[in-house]
NUKEPA-558229 format. One record per residue (C-alpha): residue in one letter; x, y, z; residue number from 1. Coordinates in steps of 0.25 Angstrom, whole numbers, always signed. Example, Ala and Ser with C-alpha at 12.3 -4.5 7.8 and 13.67 -1.06 7.14 Angstrom:
2
type = a | x = +49 | y = -18 | z = +31 | seq = 1;
type = s | x = +55 | y = -4 | z = +29 | seq = 2;
END
This chain:
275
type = x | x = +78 | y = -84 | z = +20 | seq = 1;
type = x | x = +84 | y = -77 | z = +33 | seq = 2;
type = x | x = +77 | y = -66 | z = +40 | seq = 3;
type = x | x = +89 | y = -55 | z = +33 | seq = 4;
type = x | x = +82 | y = -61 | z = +20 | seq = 5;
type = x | x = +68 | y = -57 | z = +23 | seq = 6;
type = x | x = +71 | y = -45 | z = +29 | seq = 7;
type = x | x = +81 | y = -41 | z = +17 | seq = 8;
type = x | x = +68 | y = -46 | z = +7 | seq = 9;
type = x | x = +60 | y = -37 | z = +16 | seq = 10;
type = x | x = +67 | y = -24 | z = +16 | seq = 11;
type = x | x = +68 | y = -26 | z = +0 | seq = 12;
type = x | x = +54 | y = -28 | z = -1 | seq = 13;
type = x | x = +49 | y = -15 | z = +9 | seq = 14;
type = x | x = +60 | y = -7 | z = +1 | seq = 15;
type = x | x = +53 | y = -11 | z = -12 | seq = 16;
type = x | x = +38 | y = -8 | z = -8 | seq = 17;
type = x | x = +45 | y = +6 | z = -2 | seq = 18;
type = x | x = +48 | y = +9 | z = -17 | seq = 19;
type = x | x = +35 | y = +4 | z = -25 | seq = 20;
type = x | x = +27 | y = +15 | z = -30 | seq = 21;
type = x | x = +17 | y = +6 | z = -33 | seq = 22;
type = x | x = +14 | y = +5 | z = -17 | seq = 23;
type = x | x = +17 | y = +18 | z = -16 | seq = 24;
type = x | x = +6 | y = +24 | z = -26 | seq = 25;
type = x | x = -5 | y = +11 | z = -19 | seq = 26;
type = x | x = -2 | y = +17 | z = -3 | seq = 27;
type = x | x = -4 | y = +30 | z = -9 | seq = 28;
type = x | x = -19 | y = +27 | z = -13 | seq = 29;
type = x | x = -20 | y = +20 | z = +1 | seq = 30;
type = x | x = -15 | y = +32 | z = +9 | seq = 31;
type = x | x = -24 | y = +41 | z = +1 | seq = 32;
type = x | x = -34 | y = +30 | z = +5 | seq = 33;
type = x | x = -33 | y = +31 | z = +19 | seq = 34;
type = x | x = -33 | y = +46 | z = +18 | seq = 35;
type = x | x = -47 | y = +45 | z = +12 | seq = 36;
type = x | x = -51 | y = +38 | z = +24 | seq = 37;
type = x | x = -46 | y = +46 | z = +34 | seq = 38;
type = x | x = -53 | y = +59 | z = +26 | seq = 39;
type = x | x = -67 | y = +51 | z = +28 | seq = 40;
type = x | x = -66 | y = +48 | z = +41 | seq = 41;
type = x | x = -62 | y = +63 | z = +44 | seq = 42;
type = x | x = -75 | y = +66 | z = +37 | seq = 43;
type = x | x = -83 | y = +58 | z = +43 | seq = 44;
type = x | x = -77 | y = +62 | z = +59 | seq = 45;
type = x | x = -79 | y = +76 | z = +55 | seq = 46;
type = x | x = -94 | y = +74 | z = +50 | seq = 47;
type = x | x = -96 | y = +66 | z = +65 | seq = 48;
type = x | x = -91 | y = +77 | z = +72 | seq = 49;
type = x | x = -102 | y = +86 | z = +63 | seq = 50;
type = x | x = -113 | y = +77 | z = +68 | seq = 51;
type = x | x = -114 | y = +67 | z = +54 | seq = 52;
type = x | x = -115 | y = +53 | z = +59 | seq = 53;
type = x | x = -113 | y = +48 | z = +44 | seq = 54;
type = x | x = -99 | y = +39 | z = +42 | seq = 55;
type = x | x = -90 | y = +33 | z = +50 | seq = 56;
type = x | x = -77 | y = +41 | z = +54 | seq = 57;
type = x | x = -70 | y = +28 | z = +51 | seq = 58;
type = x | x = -60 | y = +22 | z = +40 | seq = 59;
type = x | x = -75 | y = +12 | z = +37 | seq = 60;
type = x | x = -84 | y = +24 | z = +36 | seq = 61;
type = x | x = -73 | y = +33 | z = +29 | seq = 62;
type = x | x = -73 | y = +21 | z = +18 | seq = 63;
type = x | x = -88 | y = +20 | z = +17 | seq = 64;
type = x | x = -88 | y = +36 | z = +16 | seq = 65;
type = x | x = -79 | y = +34 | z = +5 | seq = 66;
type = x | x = -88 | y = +22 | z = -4 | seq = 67;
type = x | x = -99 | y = +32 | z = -3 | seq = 68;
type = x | x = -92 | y = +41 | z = -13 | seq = 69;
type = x | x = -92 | y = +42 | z = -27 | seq = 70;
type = x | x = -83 | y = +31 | z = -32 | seq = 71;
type = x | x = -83 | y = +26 | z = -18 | seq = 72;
type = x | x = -81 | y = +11 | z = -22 | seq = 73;
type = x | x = -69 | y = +14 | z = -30 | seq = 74;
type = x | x = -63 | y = +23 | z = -19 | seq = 75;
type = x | x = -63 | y = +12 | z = -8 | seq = 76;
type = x | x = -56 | y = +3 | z = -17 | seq = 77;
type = x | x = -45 | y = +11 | z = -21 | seq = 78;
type = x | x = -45 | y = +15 | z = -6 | seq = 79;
type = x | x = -45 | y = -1 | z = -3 | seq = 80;
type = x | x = -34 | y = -2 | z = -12 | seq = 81;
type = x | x = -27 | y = +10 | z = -6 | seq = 82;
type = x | x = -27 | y = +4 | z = +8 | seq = 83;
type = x | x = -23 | y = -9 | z = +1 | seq = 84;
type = x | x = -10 | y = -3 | z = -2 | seq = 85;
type = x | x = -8 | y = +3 | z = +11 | seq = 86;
type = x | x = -10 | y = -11 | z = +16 | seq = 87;
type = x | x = +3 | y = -17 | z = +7 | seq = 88;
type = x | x = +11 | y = -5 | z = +11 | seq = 89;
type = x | x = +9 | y = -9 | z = +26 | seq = 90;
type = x | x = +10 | y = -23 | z = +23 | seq = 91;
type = x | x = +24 | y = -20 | z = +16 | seq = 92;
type = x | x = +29 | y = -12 | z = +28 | seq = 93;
type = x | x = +25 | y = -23 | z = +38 | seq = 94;
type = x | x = +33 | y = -32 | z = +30 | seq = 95;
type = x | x = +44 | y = -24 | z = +26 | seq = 96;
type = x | x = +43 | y = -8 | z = +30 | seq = 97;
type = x | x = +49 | y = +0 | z = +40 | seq = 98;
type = x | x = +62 | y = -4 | z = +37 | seq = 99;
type = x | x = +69 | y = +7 | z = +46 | seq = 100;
type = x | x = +64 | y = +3 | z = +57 | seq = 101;
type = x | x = +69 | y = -10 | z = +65 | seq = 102;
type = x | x = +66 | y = -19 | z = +78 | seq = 103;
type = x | x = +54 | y = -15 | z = +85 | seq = 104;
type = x | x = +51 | y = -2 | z = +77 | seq = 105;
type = x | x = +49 | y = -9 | z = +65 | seq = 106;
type = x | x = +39 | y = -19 | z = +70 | seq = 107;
type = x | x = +32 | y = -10 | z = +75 | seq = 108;
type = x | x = +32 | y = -1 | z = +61 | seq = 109;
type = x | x = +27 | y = -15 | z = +54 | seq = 110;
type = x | x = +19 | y = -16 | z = +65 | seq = 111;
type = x | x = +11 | y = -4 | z = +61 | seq = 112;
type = x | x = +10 | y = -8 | z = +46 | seq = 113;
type = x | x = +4 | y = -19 | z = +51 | seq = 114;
type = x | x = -8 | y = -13 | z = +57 | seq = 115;
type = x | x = -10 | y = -1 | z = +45 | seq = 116;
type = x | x = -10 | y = -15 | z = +35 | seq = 117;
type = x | x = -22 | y = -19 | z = +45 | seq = 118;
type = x | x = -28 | y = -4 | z = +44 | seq = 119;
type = x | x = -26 | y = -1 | z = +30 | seq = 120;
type = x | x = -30 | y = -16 | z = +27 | seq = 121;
type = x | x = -43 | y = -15 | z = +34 | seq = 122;
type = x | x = -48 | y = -1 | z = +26 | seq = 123;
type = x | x = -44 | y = -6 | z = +15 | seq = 124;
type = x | x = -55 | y = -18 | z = +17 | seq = 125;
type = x | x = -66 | y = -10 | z = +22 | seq = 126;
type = x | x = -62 | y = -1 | z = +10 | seq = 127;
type = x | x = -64 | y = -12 | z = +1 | seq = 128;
type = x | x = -75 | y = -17 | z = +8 | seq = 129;
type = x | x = -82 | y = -5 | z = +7 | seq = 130;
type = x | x = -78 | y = -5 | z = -8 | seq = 131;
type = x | x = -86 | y = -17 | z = -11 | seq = 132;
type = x | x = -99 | y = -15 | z = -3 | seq = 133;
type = x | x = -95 | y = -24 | z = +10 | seq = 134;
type = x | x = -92 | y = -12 | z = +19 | seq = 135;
type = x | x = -82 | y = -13 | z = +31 | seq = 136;
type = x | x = -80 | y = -23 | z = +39 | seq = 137;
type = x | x = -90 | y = -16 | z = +48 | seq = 138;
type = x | x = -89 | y = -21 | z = +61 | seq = 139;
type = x | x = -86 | y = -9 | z = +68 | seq = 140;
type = x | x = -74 | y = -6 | z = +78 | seq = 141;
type = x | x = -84 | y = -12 | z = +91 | seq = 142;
type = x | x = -86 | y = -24 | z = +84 | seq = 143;
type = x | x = -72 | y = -27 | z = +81 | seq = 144;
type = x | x = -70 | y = -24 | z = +97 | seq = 145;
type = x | x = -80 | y = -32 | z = +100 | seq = 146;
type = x | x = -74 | y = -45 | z = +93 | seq = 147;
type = x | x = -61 | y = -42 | z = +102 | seq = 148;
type = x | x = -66 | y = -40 | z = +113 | seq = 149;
type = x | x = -71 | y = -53 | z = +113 | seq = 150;
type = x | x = -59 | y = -60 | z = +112 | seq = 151;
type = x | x = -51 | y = -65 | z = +124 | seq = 152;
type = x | x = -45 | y = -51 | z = +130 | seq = 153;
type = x | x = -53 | y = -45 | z = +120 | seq = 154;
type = x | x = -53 | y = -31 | z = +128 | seq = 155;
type = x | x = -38 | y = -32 | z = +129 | seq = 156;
type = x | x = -38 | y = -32 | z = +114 | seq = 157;
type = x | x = -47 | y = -21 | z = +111 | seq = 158;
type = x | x = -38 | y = -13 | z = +120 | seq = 159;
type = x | x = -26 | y = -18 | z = +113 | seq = 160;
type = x | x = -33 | y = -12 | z = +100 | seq = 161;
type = x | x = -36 | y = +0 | z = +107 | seq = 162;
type = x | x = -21 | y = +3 | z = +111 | seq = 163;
type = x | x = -16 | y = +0 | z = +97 | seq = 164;
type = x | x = -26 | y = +11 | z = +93 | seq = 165;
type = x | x = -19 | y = +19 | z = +103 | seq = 166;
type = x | x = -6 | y = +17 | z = +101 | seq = 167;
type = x | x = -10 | y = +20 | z = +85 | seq = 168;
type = x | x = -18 | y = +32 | z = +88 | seq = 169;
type = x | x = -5 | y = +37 | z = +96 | seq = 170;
type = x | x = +5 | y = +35 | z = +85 | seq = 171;
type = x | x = -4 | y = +43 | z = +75 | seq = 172;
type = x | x = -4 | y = +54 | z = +84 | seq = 173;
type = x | x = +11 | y = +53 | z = +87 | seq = 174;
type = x | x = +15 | y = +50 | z = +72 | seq = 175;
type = x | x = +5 | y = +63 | z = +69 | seq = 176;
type = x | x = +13 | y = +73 | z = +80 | seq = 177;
type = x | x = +25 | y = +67 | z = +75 | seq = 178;
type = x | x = +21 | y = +69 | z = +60 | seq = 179;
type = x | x = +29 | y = +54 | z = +59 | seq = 180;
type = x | x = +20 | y = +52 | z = +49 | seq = 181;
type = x | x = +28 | y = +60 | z = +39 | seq = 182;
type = x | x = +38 | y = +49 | z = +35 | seq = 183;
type = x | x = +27 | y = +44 | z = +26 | seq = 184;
type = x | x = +27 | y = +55 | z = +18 | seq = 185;
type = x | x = +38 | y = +59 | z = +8 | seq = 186;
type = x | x = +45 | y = +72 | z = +10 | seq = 187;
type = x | x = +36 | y = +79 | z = +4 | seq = 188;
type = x | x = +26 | y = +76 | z = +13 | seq = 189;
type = x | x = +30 | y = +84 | z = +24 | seq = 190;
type = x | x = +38 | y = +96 | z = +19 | seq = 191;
type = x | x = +31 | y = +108 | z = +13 | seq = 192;
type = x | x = +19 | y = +114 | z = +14 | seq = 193;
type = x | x = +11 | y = +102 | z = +11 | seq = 194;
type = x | x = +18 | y = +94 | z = +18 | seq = 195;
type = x | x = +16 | y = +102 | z = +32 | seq = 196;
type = x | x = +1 | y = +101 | z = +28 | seq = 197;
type = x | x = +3 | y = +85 | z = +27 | seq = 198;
type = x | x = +11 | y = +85 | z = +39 | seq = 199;
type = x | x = -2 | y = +90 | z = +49 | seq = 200;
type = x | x = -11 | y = +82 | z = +41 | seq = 201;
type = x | x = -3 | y = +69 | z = +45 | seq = 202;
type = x | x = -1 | y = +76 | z = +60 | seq = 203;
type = x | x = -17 | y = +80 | z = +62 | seq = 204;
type = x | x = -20 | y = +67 | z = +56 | seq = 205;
type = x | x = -11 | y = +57 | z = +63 | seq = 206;
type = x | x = -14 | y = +64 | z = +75 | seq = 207;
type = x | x = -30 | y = +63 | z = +72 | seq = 208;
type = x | x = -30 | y = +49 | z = +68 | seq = 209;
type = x | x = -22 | y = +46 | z = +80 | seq = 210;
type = x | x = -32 | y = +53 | z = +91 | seq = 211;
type = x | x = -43 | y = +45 | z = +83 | seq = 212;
type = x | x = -38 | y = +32 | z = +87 | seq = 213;
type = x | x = -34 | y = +36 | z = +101 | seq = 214;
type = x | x = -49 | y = +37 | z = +101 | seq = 215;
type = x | x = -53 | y = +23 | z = +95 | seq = 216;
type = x | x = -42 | y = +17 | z = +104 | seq = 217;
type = x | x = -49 | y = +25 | z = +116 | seq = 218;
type = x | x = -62 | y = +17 | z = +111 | seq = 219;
type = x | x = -54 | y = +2 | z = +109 | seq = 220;
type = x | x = -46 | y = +3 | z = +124 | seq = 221;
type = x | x = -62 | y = +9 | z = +130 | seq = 222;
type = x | x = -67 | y = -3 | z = +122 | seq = 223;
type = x | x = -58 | y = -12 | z = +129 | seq = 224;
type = x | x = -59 | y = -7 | z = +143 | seq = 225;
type = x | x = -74 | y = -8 | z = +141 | seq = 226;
type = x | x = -76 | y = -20 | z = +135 | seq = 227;
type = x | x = -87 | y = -14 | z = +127 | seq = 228;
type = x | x = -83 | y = -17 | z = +111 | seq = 229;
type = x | x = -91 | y = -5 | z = +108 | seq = 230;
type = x | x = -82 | y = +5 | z = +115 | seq = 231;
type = x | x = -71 | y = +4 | z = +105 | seq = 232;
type = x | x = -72 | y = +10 | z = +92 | seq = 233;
type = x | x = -64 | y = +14 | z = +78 | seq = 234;
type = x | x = -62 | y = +28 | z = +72 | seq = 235;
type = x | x = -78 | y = +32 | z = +71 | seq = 236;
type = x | x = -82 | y = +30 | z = +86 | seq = 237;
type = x | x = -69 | y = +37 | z = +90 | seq = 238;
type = x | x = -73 | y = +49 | z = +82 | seq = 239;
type = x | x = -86 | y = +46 | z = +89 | seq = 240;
type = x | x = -81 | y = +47 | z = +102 | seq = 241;
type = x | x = -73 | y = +60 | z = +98 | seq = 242;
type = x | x = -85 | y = +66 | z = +96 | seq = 243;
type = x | x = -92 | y = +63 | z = +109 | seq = 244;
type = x | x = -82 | y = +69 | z = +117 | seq = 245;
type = x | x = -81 | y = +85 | z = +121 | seq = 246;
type = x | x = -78 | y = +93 | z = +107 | seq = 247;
type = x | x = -80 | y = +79 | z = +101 | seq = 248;
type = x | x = -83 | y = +87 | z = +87 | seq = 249;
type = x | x = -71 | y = +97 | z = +85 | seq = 250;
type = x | x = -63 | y = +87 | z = +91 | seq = 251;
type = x | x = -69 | y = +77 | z = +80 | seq = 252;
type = x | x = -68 | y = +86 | z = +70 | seq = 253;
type = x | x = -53 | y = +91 | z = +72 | seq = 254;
type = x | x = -51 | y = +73 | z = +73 | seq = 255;
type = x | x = -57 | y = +72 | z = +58 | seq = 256;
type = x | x = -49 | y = +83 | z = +53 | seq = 257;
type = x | x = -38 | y = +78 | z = +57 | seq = 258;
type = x | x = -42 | y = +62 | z = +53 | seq = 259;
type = x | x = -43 | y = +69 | z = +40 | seq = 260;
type = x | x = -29 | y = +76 | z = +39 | seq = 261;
type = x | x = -24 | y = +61 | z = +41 | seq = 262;
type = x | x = -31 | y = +60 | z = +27 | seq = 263;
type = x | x = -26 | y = +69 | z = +22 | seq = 264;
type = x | x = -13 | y = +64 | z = +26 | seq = 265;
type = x | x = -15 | y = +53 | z = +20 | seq = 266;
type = x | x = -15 | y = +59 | z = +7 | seq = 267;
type = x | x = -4 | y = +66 | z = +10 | seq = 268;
type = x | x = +3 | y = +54 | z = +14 | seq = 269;
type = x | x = +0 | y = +48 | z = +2 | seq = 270;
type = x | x = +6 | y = +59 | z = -7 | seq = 271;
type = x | x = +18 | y = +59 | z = -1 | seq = 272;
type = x | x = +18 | y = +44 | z = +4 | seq = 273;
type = x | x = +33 | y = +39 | z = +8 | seq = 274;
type = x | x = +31 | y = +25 | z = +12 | seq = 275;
END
């Protein structure tokens, strides 16, 4: 088989999951999913900057908040599930998606996908972990730095990480002020009255989430300079950090709002989902 072969077999697979309603309705529940999580880490940021010490504002706290509700078990399932399917649909577009791109645009597209299979993969696991009584991996964002940094050119690596945070966090915020992220959602979406209340939650959320892992990547590059694993740090100590610093809690407060407008998003997303 020649290369115009597998990309004609390519083309005809992505253009098939593009019309399965079947994968429609599962990245659905996953979007919902991912919304959930964002509305808990919100929560939890916003009780910090109230002085509550309870939780962790990240995606492993916002799913052990979430097994301590009623029918919590069940919950991280479908959850589990959900993000399973969001895990297939990126799979599908590494393979086979962003067909109207070319060259060097289109890998990095598939690139992308790539990394949100990772991410979406990851809390799936813990979700399911959590689920069955194992908890999360647990080792914590240090200990995870820790193990780099103790590779050959392991600082080198850490600040690698720290400027692929970067460069994320920037997107987000570009793709927020640019309201890019409205070709994922179907007309209706973004015209109308609730769809101008949909846009500035994608806008204040994108841009939110984005400041956050400016943060985060702040710690991983500090981590790196320092050579001390215990400088870097996920979503929870950045919040952390946030909060220590002059007007730490409006500025906190305004960050989890609008961390949970990206939830809300989300759900929005999710309604009007055009993949």
């Amino acid at each position: 088989m020649n290369a115009a072969d597998v990309a004609a077999k390519k083309s005809a697979f992505g253009r098939k999951a593009d019309d399965s309603n079947l994968l429609d309705h599962a990245v659905r529940v996953g979007l919902v999913a991912y919304g959930v999580v964002h509305l808990l880490i919100a929560w939890v940021a916003i009780q910090l900057a109230l002085g509550s010490e309870e939780g962790s504002a990240s995606s492993d706290g916002a799913l052990s908040q979430l097994a301590q509700s009623p029918f919590g078990d069940l919950l991280l399932y479908v959850v589990a599930g959900g993000f399973g399917a969001l895990v297939v649909w990126q799979l599908i577009e590494v393979v086979a998606g962003h067909r109207e791109h070319d060259g060097g645009k289109l890998v990095a597209k598939r690139a992308g996908s790539a990394l949100k299979v990772v991410l979406y993969g990851s809390l799936g696991v813990n979700a399911l972990k959590i689920a069955i009584g194992g908890g999360s991996d647990g080792g914590g964002t240090d200990t995870t730095t820790a193990k780099i940094m103790a590779m050959p050119f392991g600082p080198v690596l850490v600040g690698l990480v720290g400027l692929g945070v970067l460069a994320y966090g920037g997107r987000l915020i570009y793709r927020g002020l640019s309201e890019g992220f409205k070709k994922h959602l179907e007309v209706e979406g973004h015209t109308g009255y609730d769809g101008r209340a949909f846009l500035l939650f994608g806008k204040v959320g994108y841009v939110s989430k984005g400041l956050a892992l400016l943060v985060v990547a702040g710690l991983f590059l500090w981590a790196a300079w320092s050579h001390d694993p215990q400088k870097s740090g996920g979503l929870d100590q950045a919040l952390h950090e946030v909060l220590q610093q002059p007007f730490g809690v409006p500025v906190l407060i305004a960050m989890g709002i609008g961390i949970g407008c990206y939830g809300l998003f989300c759900f929005a997303w999710a309604r009007h989902l055009d993949r």
